[in-house]
C-alpha positions in Angstrom: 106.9 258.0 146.3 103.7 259.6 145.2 100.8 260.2 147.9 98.7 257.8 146.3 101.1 255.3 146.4 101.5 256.3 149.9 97.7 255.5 150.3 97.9 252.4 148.7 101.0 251.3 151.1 99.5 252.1 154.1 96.1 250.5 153.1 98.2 247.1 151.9 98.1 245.9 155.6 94.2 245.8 155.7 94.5 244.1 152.9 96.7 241.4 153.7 94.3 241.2 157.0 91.3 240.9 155.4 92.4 238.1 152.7 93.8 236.5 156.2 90.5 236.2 157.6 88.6 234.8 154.5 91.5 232.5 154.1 90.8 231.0 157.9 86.8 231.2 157.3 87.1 229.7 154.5 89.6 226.7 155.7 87.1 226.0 159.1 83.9 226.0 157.1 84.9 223.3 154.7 86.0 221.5 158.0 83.1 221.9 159.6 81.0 220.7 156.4 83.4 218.0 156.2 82.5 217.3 159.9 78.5 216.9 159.5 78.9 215.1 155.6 81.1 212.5 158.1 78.1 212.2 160.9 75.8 211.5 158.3 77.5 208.8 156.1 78.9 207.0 158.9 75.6 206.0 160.8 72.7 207.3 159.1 72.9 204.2 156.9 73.1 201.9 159.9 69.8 203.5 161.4 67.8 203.0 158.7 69.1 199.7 158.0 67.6 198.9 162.1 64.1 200.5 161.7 64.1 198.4 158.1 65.2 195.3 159.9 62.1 196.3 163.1 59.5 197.3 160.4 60.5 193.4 158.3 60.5 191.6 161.9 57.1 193.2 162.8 55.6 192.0 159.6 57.2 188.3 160.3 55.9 188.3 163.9 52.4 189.3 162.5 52.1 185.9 160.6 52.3 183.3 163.7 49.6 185.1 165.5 47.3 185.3 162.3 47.6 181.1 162.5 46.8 180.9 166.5 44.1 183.6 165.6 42.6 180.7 163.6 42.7 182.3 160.5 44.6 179.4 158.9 48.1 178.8 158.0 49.2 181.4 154.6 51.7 180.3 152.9 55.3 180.6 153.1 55.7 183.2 150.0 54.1 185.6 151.8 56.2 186.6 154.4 59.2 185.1 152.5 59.8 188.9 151.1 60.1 190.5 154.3 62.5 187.6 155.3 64.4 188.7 152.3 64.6 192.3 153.4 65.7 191.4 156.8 68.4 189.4 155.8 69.3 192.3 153.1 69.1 195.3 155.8 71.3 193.0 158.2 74.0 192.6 155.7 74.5 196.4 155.5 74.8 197.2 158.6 77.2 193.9 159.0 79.2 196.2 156.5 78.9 199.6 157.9 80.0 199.3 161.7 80.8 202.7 162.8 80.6 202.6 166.5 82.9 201.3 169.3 80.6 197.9 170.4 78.5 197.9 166.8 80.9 194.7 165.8 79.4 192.8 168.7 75.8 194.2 168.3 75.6 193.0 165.0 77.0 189.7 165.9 74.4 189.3 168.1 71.5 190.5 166.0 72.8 187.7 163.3 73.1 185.2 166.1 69.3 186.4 167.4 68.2 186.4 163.7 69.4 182.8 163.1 67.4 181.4 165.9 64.4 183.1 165.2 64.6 181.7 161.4 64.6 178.4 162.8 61.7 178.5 164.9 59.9 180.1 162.6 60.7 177.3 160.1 59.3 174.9 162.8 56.3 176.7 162.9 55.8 176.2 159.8 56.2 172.9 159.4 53.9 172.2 162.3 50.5 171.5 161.5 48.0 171.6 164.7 46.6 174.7 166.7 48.4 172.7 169.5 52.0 172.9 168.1 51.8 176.6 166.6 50.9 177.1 170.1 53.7 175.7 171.9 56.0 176.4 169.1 55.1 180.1 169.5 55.3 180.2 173.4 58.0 178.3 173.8 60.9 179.2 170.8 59.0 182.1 168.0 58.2 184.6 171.3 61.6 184.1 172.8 63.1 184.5 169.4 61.3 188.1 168.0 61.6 189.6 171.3 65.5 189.0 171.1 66.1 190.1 167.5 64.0 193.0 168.4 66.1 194.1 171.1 68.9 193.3 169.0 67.9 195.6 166.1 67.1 198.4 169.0 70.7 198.2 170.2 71.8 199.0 166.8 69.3 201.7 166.1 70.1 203.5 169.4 74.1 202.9 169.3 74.0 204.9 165.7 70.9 207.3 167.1 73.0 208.5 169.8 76.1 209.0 168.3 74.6 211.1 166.1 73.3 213.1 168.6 76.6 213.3 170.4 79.0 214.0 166.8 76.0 216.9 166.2 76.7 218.3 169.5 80.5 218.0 168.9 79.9 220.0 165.6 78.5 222.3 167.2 80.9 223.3 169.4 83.6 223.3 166.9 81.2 226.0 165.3 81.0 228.2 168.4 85.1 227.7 168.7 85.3 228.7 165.0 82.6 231.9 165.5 85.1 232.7 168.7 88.2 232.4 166.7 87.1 234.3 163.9 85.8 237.6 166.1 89.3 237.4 167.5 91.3 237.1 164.0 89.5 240.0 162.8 89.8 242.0 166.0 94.0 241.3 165.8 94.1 241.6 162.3 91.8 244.9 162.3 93.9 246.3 164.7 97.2 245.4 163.4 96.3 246.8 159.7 95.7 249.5 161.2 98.3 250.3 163.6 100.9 249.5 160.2 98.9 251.4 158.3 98.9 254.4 160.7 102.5 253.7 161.1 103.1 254.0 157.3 
């Protein structure tokens, strides 16, 4: 065998360690990629479907005080968008549960929604200051303070598991940092010692 051949023989295990290492690197970072596109698609939608569903209910729960402000009953249309939306937002997160307990959070937001519907279609139907106002006290209140809670339970279920999936991701990153100083430490050292060998 020539010398350079030599050279290249006893070089071929640095190689092989090398291609080793960006073979491993290359494996954990699509995992980890995989990891945070996961976190993302599987409750991002179902927070911002919650603060849609809050930002909707606040514009709803605006309306009844405007009337027992006395500034006169508006009609119908104009809160009949935000209604709309509610109902919309409510239906994706009925189709996106993620989260162990989400199933039963949802039920309950539709079952808080439904109510709140219903005493807001009483309210307006009514058509004196004195039954807005004990409409309002007595079922609409009740009602929005529910389905608010409701929609929070949601929006903090998917909130925190986000925060707790981030922190899981990261420490699969400082695992994968730790086990790629040690494959290239083993790998260095055994290219080299079959290299010095050859």
């Amino acid at each position: 065998m020539t010398f350079k051949g030599k050279l290249i023989l006893a070089q071929a295990p640095l190689a092989v360690a090398l291609a080793l290492v960006g073979g491993i690197s290359a494996t954990v970072t699509t995992r980890l990629g995989e990891q945070s596109g996961k976190i993302f698609a599987d409750n991002y939608r179902s927070v911002r479907a919650a603060q849609r569903m809050k930002e909707s209910l606040e514009r709803i729960g605006s309306f009844p005080l405007l009337v027992l402000a006395g500034h006169g009953v508006k009609s119908a249309v104009d809160i009949s968008q935000h209604r709309s939306a509610f109902e919309s937002d409510l239906r994706v997160e009925e189709n996106n549960i993620t989260e162990p307990g989400e199933g039963e959070a949802a039920a309950a937001l539709r079952k808080s929604w439904t109510r709140y519907q219903r005493a807001l279609d009483e309210f307006l139907a009514a058509t004196t200051l004195e039954a807005w106002d004990r409409l309002y006290f007595e079922a609409l209140s009740p009602a929005f303070i529910e389905t608010k809670q409701a929609a929070d339970r949601i929006l903090d279920m998917n909130q925190d598991a986000i925060v707790r999936k981030s922190e899981r991701a990261e420490r699969s990153a400082q695992g994968f940092k730790q086990l790629v100083v040690i494959a290239v430490a083993a790998a260095l050292l055994g290219g080299l010692l079959v290299s010095i060998s050859l």
